[in-house]
C-alpha positions, -999 to 999 in steps of 0.1 A, spaced: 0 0 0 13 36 -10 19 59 17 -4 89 21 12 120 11 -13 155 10 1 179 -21 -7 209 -19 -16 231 -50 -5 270 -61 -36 292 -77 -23 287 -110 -26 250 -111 -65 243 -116 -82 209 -118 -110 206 -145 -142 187 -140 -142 162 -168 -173 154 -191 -180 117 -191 -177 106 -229 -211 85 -246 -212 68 -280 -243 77 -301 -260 51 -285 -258 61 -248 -228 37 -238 -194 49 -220 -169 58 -246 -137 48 -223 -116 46 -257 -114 89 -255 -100 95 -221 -62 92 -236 -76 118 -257 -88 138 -233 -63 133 -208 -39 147 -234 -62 174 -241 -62 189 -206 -20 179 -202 -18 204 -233 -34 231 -217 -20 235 -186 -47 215 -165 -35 201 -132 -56 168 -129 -96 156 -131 -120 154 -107 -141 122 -124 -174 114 -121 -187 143 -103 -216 165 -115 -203 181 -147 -194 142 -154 -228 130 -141 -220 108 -117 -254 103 -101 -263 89 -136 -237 62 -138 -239 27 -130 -208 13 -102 -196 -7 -135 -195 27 -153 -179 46 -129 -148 17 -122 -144 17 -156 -139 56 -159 -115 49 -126 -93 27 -148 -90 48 -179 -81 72 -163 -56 56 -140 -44 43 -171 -40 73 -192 -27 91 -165 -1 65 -150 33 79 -144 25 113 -144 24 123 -107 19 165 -113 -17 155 -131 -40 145 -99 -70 118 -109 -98 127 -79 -128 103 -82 -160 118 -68 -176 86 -48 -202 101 -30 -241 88 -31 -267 78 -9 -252 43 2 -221 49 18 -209 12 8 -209 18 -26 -190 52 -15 -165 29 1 -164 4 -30 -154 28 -50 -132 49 -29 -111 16 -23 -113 -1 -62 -97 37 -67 -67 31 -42 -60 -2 -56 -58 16 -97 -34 44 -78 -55 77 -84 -45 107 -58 -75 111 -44 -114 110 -36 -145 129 -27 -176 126 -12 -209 146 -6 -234 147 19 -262 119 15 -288 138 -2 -320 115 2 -318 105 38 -301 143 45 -277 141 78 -296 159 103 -265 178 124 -229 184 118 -222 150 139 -236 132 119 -219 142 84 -185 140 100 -194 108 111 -202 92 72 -170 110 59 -149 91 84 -166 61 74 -160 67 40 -122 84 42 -111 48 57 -119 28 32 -90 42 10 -68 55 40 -36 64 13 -55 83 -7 -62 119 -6 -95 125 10 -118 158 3 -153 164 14 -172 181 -14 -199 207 -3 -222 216 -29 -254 227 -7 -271 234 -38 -274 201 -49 -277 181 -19 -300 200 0 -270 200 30 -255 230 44 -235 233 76 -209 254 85 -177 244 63 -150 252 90 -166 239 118 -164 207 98 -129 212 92 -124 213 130 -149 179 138 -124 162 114 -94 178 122 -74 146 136 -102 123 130 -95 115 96 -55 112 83 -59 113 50 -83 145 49 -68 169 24 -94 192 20 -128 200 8 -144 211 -30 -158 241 -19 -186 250 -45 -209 273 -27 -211 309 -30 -203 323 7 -172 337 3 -166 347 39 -172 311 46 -149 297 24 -121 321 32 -123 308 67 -119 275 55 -89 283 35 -74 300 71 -83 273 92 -57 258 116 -29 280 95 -41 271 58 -39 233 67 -62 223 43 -67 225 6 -100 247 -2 -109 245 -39 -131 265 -50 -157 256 -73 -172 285 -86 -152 293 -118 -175 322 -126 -158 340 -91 -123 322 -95 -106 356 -89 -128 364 -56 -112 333 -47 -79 337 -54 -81 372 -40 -84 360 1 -62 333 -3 -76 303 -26 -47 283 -36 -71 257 -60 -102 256 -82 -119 227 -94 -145 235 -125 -162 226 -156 -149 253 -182 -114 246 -172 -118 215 -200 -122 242 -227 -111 278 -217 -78 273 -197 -59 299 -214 -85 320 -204 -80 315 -168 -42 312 -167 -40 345 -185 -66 361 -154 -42 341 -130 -16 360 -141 -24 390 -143 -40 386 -107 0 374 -95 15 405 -107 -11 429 -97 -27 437 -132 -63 436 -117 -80 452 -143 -67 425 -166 -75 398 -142 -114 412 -137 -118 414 -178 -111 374 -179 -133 374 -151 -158 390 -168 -153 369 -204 -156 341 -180 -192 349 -169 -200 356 -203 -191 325 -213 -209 308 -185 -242 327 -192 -244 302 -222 -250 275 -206 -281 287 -187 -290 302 -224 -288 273 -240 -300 244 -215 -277 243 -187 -250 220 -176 -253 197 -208 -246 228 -230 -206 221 -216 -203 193 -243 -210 219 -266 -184 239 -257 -161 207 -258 -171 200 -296 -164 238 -303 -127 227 -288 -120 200 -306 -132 169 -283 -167 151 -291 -177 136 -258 -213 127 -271 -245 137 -253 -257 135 -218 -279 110 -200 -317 119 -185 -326 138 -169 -308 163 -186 -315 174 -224 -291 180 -249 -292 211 -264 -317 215 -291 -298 210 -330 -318 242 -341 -304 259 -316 -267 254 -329 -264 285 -355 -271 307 -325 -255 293 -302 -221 294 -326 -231 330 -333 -229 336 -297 -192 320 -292 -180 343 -324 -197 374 -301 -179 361 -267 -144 358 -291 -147 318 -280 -114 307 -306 -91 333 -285 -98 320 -250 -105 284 -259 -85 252 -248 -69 235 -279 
């Protein structure tokens, strides 16, 4: 068994949110993640968080999701700056703890769970207690706790949860922080001397973060725009913040497309327009509409898409 060993990450070095990859006919595509593994090496990503919400996670089978585990593992093997996190989290903490451990035994860096979101945890107690349940199960691997309140319905404070699990668990490393509380978060990132890794999830408010203290983000338009953010990241590092809040700006432009044009299935769209076809997504979400496409390609020449895009 490898030896736990917590990295942590500079602002610059972001961590995209991959899109799980389909064939026409609904079935994983596994066959594309050397692709796309290359894809985000080219740009400048630091590693994927798999099987999380922008890869619908919640929509995959436990065959699905060990066989996205292993492609990536495999495309990824060998390269130890390029961090594989595997989003486990679900409403049966075994299957949490299946996956969390197949995971250890492949060799990703890490894994991350949310609350239960059916039968909610009804006190702080209580959510500490499943993530130690679930941090042991792959006790060398690089645990985070993912809070995404929107989704799950679950929202305690962040950084008293840092404190219950302070100690408790070894191999806690952090949390995903994908909420929009900013005072919040930035007491998470100063907890106990910046202990922990806080990445925040929001890329729409990347610089806000970075601005008290964020040293990591973790989002979905880091697959196709990361020359868009590494240009805002540095400008933020040597004080050019005017630069820094124009990116930030194109940024939430950019985003405003997806909520134009369908929501979170409108990324793959984005994707295509990049160079990478990862198919559609799964119900209960719609693929955007094909007589929609014109516009929406209209709108990507108005938001100057091919200058800030991934390639």
């Amino acid at each position: 068994m490898k030896a736990f060993n917590m990295i942590t990450t500079q602002p610059e070095r972001l961590i995209a949110a991959p899109f799980t990859p389909f064939h026409a006919d609904g079935s994983l595509n596994v066959d594309l993640i050397p692709e796309y593994y290359a894809f985000l090496k080219r740009n400048g990503v630091a590693g994927a968080f798999i099987c999380g919400s922008t890869g619908e996670g919640p929509s995959l089978t436990m065959a699905e999701k060990i066989s996205l585990t292993d492609a990536w593992a495999a495309a990824a093997k060998g390269d130890n700056e390029f961090r594989v996190i595997v989003f486990v989290g679900g409403n049966c903490l075994a299957d949490c703890k299946q996956l969390a451990a197949h995971a250890s035994n492949a060799g990703l860096f890490g894994f991350s769970m949310t609350a239960p979101s059916y039968f909610k945890p009804a006190d702080l107690e209580t959510l500490a207690a499943c993530c130690i349940e679930v941090a042991s199960a792959a006790p060398d691997m690089s645990f985070y706790y993912y809070h995404i309140p929107v989704l799950t319905g679950v929202r305690f404070p962040m950084a008293k949860l840092l404190k219950m699990l302070d100690g408790k668990i070894p191999n806690l490393a952090g949390i995903k922080y994908t909420d929009d509380d900013i005072s919040e978060y930035t007491s998470c990132v100063n907890y106990a001397n910046k202990k922990y890794e806080v990445m925040w999830g929001r890329d729409e408010s990347l610089l806000g973060a970075l601005a008290v203290g964020g040293r990591a983000g973790i989002g979905s338009t880091y697959n196709y725009a990361m020359p868009l953010y590494q240009k805002l990241i540095s400008a933020f590092k040597n004080g050019d913040m005017e630069t820094a809040a124009a990116c930030q700006q194109q940024s939430i432009d950019m985003i405003a497309l997806l909520g134009k044009y369908g929501g979170m299935a409108t990324g793959k769209e984005f994707m295509r327009a990049a160079g990478i076809d990862c198919g559609g997504f799964r119900l209960p979400f719609r693929d955007m509409p094909k007589d929609l496409n014109a516009a929406f390609q209209e709108d990507l020449a108005l938001i100057r898409f091919d200058e800030l895009r991934s390639y």
